[in-house]
C-alpha positions in Angstrom: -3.1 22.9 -1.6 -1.1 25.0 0.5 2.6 26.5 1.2 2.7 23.8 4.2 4.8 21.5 2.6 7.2 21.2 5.4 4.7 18.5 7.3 5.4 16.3 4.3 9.4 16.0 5.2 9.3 12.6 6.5 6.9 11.3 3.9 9.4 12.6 1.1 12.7 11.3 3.2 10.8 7.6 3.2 9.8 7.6 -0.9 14.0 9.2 -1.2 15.2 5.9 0.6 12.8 3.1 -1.5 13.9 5.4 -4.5 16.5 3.2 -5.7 16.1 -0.3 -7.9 18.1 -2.1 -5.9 16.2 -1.2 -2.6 13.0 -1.6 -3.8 13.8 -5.4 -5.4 15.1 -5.8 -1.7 11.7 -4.8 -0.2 10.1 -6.8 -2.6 12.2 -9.8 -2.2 11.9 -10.1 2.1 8.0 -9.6 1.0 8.2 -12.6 -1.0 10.1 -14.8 1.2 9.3 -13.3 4.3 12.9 -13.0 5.7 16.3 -14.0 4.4 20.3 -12.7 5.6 22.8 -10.7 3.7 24.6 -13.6 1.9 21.0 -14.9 0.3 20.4 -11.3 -1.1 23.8 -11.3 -2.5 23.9 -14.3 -4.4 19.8 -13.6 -5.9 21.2 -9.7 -6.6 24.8 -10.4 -8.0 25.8 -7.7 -6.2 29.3 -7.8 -3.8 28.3 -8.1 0.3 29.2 -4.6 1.2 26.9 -3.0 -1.4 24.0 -5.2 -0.6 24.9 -4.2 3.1 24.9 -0.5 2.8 21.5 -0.4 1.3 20.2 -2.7 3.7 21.4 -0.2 6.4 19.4 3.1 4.4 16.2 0.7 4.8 17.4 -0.2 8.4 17.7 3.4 9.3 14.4 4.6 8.0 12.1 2.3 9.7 11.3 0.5 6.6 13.3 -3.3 7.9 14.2 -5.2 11.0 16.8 -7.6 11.4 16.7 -10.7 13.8 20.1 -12.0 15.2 19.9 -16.2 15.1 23.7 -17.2 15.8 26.0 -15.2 13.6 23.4 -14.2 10.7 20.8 -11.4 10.9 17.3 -12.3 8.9 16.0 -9.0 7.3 12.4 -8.2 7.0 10.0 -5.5 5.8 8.3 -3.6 9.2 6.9 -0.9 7.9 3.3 -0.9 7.1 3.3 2.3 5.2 6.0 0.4 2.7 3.9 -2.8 2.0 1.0 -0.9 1.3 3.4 1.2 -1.1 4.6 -1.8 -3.2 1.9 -3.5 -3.2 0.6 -0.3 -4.8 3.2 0.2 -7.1 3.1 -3.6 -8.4 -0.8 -3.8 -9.2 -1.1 -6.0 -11.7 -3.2 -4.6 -14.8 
């Protein structure tokens, strides 16, 4: 252990962005299915468009999603490696 703690800034900035229920049910739900748009997620979350789409833009912004344009709709999926290893972590079953 040491006083270096600054190195771990992005580490800490990644687990503050999947560090939110709705987020994480998000990641785990493009794992599942592999890749699904905006109005998919709202209707499985019951959650209105705009909140689904400002937390898909947190994941966007960190690295941890990608979105494909096909026509008018943008598929979501997981891109990050470091993340998939996380939930798969976090969702061991016992």
């Amino acid at each position: 252990m040491n006083k270096e703690f600054e190195k771990y800034t992005k580490e800490a900035e990644l687990l503050k962005v999947i560090a939110h229920p709705v987020r994480i049910c998000i990641i785990r739900g493009l794992l599942n299915k592999g890749k699904c748009n905006v109005s998919y997620m709202k209707e499985c979350l019951h959650l209105p468009q705009s909140t689904v789409s400002q937390h898909l833009q947190k994941l966007r912004n960190a690295g941890i999603i990608k979105g494909e344009r096909n026509g008018l709709e943008i598929n979501y999926s997981v891109c990050s490696e470091k993340v998939i290893k996380l939930i798969e972590v976090l969702f061991l079953e016992n």
